[in-house]
C-alpha positions as CSV (number, residue, x, y, z in Angstrom):
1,X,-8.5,-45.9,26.5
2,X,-11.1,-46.6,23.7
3,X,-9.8,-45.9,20.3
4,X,-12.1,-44.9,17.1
5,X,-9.4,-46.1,14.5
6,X,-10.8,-44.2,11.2
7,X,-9.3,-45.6,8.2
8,X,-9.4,-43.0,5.2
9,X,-8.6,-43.0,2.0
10,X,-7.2,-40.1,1.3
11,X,-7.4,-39.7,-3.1
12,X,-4.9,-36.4,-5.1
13,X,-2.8,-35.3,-2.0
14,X,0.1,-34.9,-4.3
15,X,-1.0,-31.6,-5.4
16,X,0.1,-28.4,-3.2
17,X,-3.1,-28.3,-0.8
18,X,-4.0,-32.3,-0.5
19,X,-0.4,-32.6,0.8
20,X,-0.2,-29.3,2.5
21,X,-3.6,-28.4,4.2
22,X,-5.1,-31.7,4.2
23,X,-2.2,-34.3,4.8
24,X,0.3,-32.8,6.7
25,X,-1.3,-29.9,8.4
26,X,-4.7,-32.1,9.7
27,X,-4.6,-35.8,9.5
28,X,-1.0,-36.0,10.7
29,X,-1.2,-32.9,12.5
30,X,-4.1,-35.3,14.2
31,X,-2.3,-38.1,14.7
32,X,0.9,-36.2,15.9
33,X,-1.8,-34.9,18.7
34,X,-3.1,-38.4,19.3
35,X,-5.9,-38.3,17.8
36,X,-9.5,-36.6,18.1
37,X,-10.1,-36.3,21.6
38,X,-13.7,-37.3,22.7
39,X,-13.7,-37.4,26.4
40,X,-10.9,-38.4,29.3
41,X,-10.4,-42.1,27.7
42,X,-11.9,-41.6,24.0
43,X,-10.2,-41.1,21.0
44,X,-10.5,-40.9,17.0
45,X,-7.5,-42.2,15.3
46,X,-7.3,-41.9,11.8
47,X,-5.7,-44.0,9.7
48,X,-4.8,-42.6,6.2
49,X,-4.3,-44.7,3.1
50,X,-2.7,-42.7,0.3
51,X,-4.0,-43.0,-3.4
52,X,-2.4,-41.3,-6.3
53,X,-0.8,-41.7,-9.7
54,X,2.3,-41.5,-9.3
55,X,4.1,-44.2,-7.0
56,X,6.9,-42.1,-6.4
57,X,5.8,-38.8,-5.5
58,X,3.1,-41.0,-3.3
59,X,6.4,-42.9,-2.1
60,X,8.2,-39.7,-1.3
61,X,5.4,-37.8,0.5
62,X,4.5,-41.0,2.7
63,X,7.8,-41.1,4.3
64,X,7.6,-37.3,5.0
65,X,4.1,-37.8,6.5
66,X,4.9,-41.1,8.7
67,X,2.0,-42.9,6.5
68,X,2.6,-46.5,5.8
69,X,0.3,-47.3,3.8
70,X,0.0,-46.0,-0.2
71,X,-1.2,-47.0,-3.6
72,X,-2.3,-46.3,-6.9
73,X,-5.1,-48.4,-7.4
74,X,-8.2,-46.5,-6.2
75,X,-10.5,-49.7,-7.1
76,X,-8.6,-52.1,-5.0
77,X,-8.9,-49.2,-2.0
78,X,-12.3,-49.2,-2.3
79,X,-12.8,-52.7,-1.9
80,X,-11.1,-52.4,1.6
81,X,-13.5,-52.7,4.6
82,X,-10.4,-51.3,7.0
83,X,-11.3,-48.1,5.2
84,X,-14.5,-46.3,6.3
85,X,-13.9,-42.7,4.3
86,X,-13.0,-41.7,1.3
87,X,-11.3,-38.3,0.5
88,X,-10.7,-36.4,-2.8
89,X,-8.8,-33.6,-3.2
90,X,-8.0,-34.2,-7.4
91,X,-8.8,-31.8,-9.7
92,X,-12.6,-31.1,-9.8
93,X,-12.8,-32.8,-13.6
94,X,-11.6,-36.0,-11.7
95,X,-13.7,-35.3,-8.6
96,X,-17.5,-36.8,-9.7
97,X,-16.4,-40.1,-10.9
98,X,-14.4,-41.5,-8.0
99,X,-16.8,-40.1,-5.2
100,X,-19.6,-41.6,-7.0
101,X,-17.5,-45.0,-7.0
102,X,-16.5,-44.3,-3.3
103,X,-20.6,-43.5,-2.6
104,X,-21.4,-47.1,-4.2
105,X,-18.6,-49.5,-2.3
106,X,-20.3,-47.5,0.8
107,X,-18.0,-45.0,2.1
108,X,-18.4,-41.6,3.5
109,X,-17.3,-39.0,1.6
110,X,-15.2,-35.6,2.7
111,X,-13.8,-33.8,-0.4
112,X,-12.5,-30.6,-1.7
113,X,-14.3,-27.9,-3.6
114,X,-16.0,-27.8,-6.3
115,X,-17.8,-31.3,-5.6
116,X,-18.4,-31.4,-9.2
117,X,-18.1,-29.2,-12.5
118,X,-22.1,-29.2,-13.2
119,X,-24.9,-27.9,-10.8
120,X,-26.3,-31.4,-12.1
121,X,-23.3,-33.6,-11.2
122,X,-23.3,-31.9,-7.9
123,X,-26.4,-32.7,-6.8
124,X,-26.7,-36.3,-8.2
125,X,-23.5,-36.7,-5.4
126,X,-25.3,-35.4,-2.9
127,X,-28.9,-37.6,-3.8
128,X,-26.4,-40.4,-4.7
129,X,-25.1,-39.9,-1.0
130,X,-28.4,-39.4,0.7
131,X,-29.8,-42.5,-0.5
132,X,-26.8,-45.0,0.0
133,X,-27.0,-43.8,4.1
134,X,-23.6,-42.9,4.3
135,X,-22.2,-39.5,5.9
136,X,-20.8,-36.5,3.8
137,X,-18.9,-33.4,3.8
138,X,-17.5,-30.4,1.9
139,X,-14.6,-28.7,2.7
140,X,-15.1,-25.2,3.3
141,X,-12.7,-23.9,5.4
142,X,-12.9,-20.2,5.4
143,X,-15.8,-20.6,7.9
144,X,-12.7,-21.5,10.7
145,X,-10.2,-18.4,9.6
146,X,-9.4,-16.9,12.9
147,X,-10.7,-13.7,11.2
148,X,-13.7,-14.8,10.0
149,X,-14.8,-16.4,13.0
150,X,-14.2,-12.7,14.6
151,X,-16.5,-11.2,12.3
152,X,-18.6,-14.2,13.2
153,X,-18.5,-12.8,16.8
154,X,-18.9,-9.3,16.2
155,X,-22.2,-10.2,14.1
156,X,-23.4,-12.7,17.3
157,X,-22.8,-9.7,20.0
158,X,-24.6,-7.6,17.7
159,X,-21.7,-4.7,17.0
160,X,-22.6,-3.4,13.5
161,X,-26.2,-3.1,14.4
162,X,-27.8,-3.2,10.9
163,X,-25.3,-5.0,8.1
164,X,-25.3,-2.7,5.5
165,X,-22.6,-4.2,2.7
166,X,-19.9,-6.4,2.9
167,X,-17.1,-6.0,0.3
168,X,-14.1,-8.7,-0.2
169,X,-10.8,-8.2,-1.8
170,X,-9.0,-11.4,-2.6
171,X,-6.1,-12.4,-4.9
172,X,-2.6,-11.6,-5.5
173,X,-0.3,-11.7,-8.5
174,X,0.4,-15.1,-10.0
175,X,3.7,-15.2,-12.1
176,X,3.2,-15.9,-15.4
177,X,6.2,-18.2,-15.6
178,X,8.3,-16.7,-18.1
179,X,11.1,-14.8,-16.0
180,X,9.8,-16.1,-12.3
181,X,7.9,-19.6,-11.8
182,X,4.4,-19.5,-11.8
183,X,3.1,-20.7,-8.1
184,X,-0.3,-21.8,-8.9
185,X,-0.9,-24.9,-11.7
186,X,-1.3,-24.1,-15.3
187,X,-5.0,-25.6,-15.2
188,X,-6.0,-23.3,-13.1
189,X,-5.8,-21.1,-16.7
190,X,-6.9,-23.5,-18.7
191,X,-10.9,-24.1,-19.2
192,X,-11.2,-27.4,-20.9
193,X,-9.2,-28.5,-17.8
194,X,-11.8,-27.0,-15.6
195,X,-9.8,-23.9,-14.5
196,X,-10.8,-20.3,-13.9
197,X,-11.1,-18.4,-10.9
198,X,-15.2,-17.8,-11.1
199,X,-15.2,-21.9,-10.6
200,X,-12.6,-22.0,-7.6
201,X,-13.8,-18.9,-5.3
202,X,-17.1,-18.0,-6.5
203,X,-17.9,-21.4,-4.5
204,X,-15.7,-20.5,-1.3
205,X,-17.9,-16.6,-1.4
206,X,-20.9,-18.7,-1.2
207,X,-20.8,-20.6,1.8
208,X,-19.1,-17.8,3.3
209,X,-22.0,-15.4,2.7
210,X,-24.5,-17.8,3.4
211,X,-23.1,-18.8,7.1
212,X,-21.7,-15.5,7.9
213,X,-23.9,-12.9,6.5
214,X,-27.2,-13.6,5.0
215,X,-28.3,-16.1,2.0
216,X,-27.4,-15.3,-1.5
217,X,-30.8,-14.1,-3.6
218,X,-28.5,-12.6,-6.9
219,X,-25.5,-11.9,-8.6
220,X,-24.3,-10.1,-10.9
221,X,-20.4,-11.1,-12.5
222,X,-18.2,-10.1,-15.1
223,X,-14.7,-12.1,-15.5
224,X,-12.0,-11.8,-17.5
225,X,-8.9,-13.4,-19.1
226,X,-6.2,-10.0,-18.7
227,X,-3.3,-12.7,-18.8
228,X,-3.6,-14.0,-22.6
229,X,0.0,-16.5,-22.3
230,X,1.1,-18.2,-19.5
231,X,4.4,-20.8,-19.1
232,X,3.3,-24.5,-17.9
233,X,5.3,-26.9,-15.7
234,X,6.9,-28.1,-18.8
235,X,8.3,-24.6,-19.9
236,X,6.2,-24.3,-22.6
237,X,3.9,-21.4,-23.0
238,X,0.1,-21.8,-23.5
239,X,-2.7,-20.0,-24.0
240,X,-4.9,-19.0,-21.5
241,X,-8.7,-19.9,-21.6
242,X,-9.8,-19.2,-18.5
243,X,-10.8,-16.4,-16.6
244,X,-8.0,-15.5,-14.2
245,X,-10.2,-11.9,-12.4
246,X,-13.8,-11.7,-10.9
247,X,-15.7,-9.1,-10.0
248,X,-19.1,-10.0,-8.7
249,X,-22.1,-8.8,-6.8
250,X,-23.9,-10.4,-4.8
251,X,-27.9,-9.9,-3.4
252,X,-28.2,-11.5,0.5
253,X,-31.3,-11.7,2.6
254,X,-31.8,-8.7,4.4
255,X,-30.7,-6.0,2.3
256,X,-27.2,-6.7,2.4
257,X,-25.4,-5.9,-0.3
258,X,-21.7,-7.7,-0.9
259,X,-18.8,-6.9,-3.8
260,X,-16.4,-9.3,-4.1
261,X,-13.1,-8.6,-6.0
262,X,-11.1,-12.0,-6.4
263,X,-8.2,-12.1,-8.8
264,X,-4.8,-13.3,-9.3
265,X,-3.6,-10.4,-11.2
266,X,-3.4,-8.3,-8.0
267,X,-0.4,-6.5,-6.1
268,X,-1.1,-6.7,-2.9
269,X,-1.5,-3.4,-0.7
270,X,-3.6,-4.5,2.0
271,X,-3.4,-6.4,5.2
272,X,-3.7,-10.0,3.6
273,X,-4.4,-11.7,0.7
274,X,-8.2,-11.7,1.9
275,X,-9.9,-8.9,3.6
276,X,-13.3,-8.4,4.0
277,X,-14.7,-4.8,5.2
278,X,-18.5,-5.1,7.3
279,X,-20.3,-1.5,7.1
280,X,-22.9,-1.8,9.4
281,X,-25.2,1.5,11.4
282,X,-23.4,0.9,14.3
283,X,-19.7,0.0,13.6
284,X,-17.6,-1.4,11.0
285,X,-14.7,-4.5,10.7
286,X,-12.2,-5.2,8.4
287,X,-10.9,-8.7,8.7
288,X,-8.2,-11.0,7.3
289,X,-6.8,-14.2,7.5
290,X,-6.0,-14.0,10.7
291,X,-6.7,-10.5,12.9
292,X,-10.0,-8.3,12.7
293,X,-10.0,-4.5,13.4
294,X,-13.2,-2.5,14.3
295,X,-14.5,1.0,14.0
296,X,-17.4,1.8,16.4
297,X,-19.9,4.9,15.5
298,X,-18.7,6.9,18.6
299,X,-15.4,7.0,17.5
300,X,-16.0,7.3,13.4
301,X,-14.3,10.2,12.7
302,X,-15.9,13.0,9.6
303,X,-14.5,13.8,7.1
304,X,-14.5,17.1,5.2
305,X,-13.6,16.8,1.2
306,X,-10.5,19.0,0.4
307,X,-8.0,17.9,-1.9
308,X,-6.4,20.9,-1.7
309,X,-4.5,20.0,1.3
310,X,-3.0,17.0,3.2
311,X,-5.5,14.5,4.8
312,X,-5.2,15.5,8.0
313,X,-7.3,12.6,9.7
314,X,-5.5,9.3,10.1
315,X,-7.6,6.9,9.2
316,X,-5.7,3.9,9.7
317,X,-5.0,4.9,13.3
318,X,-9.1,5.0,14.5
319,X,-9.7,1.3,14.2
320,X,-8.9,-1.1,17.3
321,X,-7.8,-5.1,16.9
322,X,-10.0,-7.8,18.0
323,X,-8.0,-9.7,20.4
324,X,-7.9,-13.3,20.6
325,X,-10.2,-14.3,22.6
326,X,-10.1,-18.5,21.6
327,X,-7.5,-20.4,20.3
328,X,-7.8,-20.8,16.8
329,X,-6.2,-24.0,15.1
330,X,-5.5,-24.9,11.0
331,X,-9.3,-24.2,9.6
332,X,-8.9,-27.1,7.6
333,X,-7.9,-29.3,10.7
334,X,-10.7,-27.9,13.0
335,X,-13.2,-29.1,10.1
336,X,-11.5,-32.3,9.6
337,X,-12.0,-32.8,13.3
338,X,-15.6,-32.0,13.1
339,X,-16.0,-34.4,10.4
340,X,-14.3,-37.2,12.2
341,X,-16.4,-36.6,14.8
342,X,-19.9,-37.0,12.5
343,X,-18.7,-40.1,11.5
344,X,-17.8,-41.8,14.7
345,X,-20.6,-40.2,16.9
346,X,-23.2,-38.9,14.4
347,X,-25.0,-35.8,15.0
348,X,-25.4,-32.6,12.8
349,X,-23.0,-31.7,10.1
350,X,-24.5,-28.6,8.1
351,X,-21.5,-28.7,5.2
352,X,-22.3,-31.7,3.2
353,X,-22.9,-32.0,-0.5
354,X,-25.9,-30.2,-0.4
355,X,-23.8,-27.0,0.6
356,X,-21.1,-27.7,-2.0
357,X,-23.8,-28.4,-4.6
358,X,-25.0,-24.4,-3.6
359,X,-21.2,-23.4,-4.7
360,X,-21.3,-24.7,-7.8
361,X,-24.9,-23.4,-8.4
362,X,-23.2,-19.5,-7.7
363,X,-20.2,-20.2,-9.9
364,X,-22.8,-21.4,-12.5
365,X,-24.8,-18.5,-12.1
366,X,-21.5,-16.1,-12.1
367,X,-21.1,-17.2,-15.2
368,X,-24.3,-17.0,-17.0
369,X,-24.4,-13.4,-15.7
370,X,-20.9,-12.8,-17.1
371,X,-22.1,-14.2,-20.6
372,X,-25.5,-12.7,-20.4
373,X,-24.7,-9.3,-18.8
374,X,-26.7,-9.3,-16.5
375,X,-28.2,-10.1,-12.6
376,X,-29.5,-13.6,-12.5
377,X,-31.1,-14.8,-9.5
378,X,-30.0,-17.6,-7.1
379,X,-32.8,-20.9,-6.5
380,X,-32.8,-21.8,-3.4
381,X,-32.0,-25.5,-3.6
């Protein structure tokens, strides 16, 4: 058996997704699996190293991984030839700094979203990247939902015909900590921390619209800051100076036009905490996390208006479930796996800094738009 031992440095997997998503659910999940299969008697081990802070959460969350290895001196990581890639899953005001440090001791990069708090910052990662030769990624895992990628299918087979809007509703309602804990961090609320939600998903709607459904050429945003106090994870309240609701949209290739409602002052009564609804000439989906339903043209039913009297068409009951027709494993682990893969064998890898570069560019733009009032159009970079 040849094995591809991958060491990685794996940088902020204290917080809620490095340790969830990232650590436990893919690279151990990985090694638990024995590695990235390549063929009958190929393999890609990784090898995490874990760099924080704090010694003892790192301590703590090593021993519940099975990782040996853990420090918090990032510097002395660096210098390690045993480790090949460098991961960052930090807050995004941390995130240009040390990837530009990993990018000049030579390392590949794979880290979170946003790659950087500036359009500017972005990009000098990815030219930084480009011209030192080593391999990069973004994580943008969305693209491997199990619903998405059944929209994905619909849209190969051809079932909506002509994509006439897409329309997304995410979000749910964040607690603001003073009778029941808050379950998102207070710098998600805070700007001068680099919080708000135009920054976080404004970035995940753009790779999604540009893989999925067509190119972004406009948007047009307004946010807003409906939660004026929150309580922080020292029970003290703050104010809020970020936006914390988005409602934005968006201008694709093609003639498609896409709303996107994200929010986390939201009760949810829909299917998931995403869903995205395709209206298309010949049918329509509405997908989530997870499952995809579908209306076809033949059996659309119509409507007469009459609020005088009960709706007597169920409309719920018309719309049939996309089976699954693939296995479908953690998004985040599939991509991890994909990225493993770039690095030990090479070949194409379309999300690199380039693409997480065009997510900052939209959340950028989402703003001006917001400030300005009105549609600004997207450069293609």
């Amino acid at each position: 058996m040849k094995v591809h031992e991958v060491g990685i440095i794996m940088n902020g997997v204290t917080g809620r997704m490095g340790t969830n998503q990232h650590l436990l659910r893919s690279i151990a999940a990985i090694i638990n699996q024995g590695g990235v299969v390549l063929g009958p008697d190929e393999v890609i081990m990784p090898k995490p190293l874990l760099v924080g802070r704090n010694e003892n959460k790192l301590s703590v969350l090593a021993e519940r991984a099975g990782v040996a290895d853990y420090t918090t001196d990032l510097d002395k990581a660096l210098q390690n030839p045993a480790y090949s890639v460098y991961f960052d899953a930090q807050t995004t005001g941390r995130r240009f700094q040390d990837v530009k440090k990993a990018i000049a001791a030579g390392k590949h990069i794979y880290c979170e979203k946003p790659t950087a708090t500036s359009l500017g910052d972005a990009l000098e990662l990815y030219r930084l990247a480009e011209e030192a030769g080593v391999k990069h990624g973004v994580v943008q895992d969305k693209l491997w939902l199990p619903g998405l990628r059944k929209l994905q299918r619909l849209i190969e087979t051809g079932f909506f015909g002509k994509i006439i809007s897409v329309r997304g509703e995410f979000g749910y309602w964040v607690f603001e900590g003073h009778t029941i804990p808050a379950q998102r961090p207070s710098w998600n609320y805070r700007k001068e921390d680099d919080g708000g939600i135009i920054v976080d998903m404004l970035c995940h709607w753009r790779y999604v619209l540009d893989h999925i459904f067509g190119k972004v050429k406009a948007v047009s945003c307004l946010g807003a800051t409906h939660i004026p106090e929150r309580i922080d994870e020292q029970g003290q309240p703050y104010v809020c100076t970020a936006d914390d609701s988005a409602y934005a949209t968006f201008e694709l290739e093609g003639g498609i036009i896409a709303h996107f409602n994200s929010s986390w002052n939201v009760r949810v009564r829909r299917d998931d905490l995403l869903t995205i609804q395709v209206d298309g000439m010949k049918g329509s989906a509405v997908a989530g996390l997870r499952k995809c339903y579908t209306q076809g043209y033949a059996n659309t039913p119509k409507p007469v208006w009459n609020p005088d009297i009960d709706q007597p068409i169920d409309f719920m009951g018309g719309w049939q479930e996309v089976p699954d027709q693939e296995d479908y494993d953690n998004a985040f682990k599939v991509q991890w796996e994909m990225f493993l893969k770039h690095v030990v064998k090479g070949g194409p890898f379309e999300w690199g800094l380039k693409e997480g570069a065009k997510g900052v560019q939209l959340a950028e733009k989402g703003i001006e738009s917001w400030e300005k009032r009105k549609w600004v159009d997207i450069e293609q970079l």
